[in-house]
C-alpha positions as CSV (number, residue, x, y, z in Angstrom):
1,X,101.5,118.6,87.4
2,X,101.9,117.3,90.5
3,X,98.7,115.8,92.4
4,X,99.3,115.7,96.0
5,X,96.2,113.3,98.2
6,X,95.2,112.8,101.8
7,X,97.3,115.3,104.1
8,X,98.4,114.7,107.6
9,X,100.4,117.3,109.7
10,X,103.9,115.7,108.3
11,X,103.1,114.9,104.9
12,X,100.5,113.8,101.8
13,X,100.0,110.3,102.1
14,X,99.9,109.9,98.2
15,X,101.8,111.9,95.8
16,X,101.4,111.7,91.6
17,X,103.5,112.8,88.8
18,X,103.5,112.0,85.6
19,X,101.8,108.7,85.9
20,X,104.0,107.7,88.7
21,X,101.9,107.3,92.1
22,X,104.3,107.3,95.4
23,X,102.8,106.2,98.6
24,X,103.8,107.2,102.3
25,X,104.7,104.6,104.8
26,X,102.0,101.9,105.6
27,X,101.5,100.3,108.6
28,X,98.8,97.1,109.4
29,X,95.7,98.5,111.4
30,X,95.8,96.0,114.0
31,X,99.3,95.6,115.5
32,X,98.5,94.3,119.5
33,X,99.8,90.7,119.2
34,X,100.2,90.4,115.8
35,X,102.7,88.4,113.9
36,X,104.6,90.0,111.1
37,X,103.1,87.8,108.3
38,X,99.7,89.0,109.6
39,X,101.1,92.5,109.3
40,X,102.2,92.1,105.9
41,X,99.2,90.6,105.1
42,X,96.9,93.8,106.5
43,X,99.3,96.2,104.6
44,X,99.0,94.4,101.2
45,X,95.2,94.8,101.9
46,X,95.4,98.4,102.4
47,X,97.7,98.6,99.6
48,X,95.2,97.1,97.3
49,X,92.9,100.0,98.4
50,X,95.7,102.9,98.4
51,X,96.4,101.8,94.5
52,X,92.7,101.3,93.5
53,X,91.9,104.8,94.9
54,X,94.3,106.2,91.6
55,X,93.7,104.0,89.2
56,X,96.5,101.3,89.4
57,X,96.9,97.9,91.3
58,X,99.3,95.6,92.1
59,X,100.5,94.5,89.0
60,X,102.0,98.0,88.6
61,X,104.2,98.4,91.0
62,X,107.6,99.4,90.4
63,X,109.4,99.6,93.8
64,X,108.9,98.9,97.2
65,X,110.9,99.7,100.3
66,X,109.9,97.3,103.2
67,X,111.6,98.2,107.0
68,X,111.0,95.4,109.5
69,X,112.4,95.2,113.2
70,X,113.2,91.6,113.3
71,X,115.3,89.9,110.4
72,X,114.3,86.5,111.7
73,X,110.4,87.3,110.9
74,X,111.2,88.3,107.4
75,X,110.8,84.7,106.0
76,X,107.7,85.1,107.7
77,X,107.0,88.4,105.9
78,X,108.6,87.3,102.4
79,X,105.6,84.7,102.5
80,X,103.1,87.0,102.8
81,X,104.6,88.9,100.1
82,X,104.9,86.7,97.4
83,X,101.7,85.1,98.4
84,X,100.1,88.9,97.7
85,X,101.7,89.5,94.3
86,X,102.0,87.5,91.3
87,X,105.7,86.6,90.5
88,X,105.6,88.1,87.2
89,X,104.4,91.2,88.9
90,X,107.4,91.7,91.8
91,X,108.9,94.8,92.0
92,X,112.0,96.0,92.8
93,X,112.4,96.0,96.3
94,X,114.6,96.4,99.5
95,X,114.0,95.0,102.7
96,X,116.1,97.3,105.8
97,X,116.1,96.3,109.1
98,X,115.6,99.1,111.9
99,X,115.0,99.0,115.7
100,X,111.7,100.5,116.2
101,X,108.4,101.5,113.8
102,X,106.5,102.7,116.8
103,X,104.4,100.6,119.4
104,X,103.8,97.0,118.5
105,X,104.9,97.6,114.7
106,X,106.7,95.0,113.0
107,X,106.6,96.5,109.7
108,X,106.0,99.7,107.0
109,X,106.2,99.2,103.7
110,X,106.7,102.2,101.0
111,X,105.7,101.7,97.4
112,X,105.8,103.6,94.3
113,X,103.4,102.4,91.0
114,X,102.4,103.8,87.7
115,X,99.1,104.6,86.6
């Protein structure tokens, strides 16, 4: 069965099957200013909320799929990262660089976890 959570006019925002949760892109709340750590650091906090709301957390993520607009930040971002998860606990993970995320976004980051 597939189990399909908060809709918006594209898409569901969460999607389940099988025990295997996939999130939509996330993006930080407040973007006017802010450095790409700091973003990384407001998505991992809404992360923590996205997997709580199914029953899973951090530890079981699987894959992640981060697109930032500035390779030079993604030290920056990487620290964030790391600093969020345990390193026992790291998915897999690809990191693409693209030109634009929308106005003042530095970063989305798509997961996928198990239950």
């Amino acid at each position: 069965m597939i189990t399909r959570r908060e809709k918006t006019p594209i898409m569901h925002r969460i999607v389940e099957h099988n025990g295997v949760v996939y999130f939509g892109g996330v993006l930080a709340d407040n973007l006017n200013g802010v450095s790409m750590g700091s973003q990384t650091t407001q998505i991992c906090a809404k992360l923590d909320k996205l997997l709580a709301h199914v029953g899973s957390d951090k530890s079981k993520l699987i894959s992640a799929t981060l697109f930032i607009t500035d390779m030079s930040q993604k030290q920056e971002m990487n620290e964030a990262w790391t600093s969020w998860l345990e390193a026992q606990d790291l998915p897999t993970r690809a990191t693409i660089g693209v030109s634009d995320l929308g106005q003042d976004a530095l970063i989305e980051v798509v997961v996928t976890a198990v239950k």
